[in-house]
N, C-alpha and C positions, 0 to 999 in steps of 0.2 A: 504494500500500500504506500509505503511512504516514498519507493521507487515510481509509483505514477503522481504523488503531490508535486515530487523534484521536478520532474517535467513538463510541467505546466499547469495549462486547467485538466484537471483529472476526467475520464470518460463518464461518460450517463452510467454504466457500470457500476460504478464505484462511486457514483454519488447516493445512486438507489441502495445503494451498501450501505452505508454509512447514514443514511437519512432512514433504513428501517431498524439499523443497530440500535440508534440515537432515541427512534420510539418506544422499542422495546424495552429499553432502559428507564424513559420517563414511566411509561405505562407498568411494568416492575414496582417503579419505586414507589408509585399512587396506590398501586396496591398493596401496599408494606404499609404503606402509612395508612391507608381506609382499614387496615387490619387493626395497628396496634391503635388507632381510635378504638375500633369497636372493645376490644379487650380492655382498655380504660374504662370505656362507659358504661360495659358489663361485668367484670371483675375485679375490677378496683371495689366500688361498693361492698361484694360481698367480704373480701377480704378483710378488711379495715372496719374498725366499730364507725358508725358515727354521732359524735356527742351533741345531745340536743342542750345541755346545760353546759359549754366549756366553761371550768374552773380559770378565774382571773390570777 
């Protein structure tokens, strides 16, 4: 890859490479994070007490 950057504008090839690498990666990591939302918003609660009178 970086032998066809050197040499100028890189072919439709390898830009379709790297433009569905580059989705894949955003779309991964939206899923990682819509994940550990959910896991916060459903097991965090159960875990952890929570106090209806915190002590000053």
């Amino acid at each position: 890859m970086t032998r066809a950057l050197d040499s100028g504008a890189p072919g439709e090839p390898v830009r379709r490479a790297v433009a569905e690498t580059v989705h894949s990666v955003h779309f991964g990591a939206a899923c990682a994070a819509g994940l550990a939302f959910l896991v916060l918003l459903l097991v965090a609660p159960r875990r952890f007490p929570v106090l209806k009178n915190p002590e000053d």
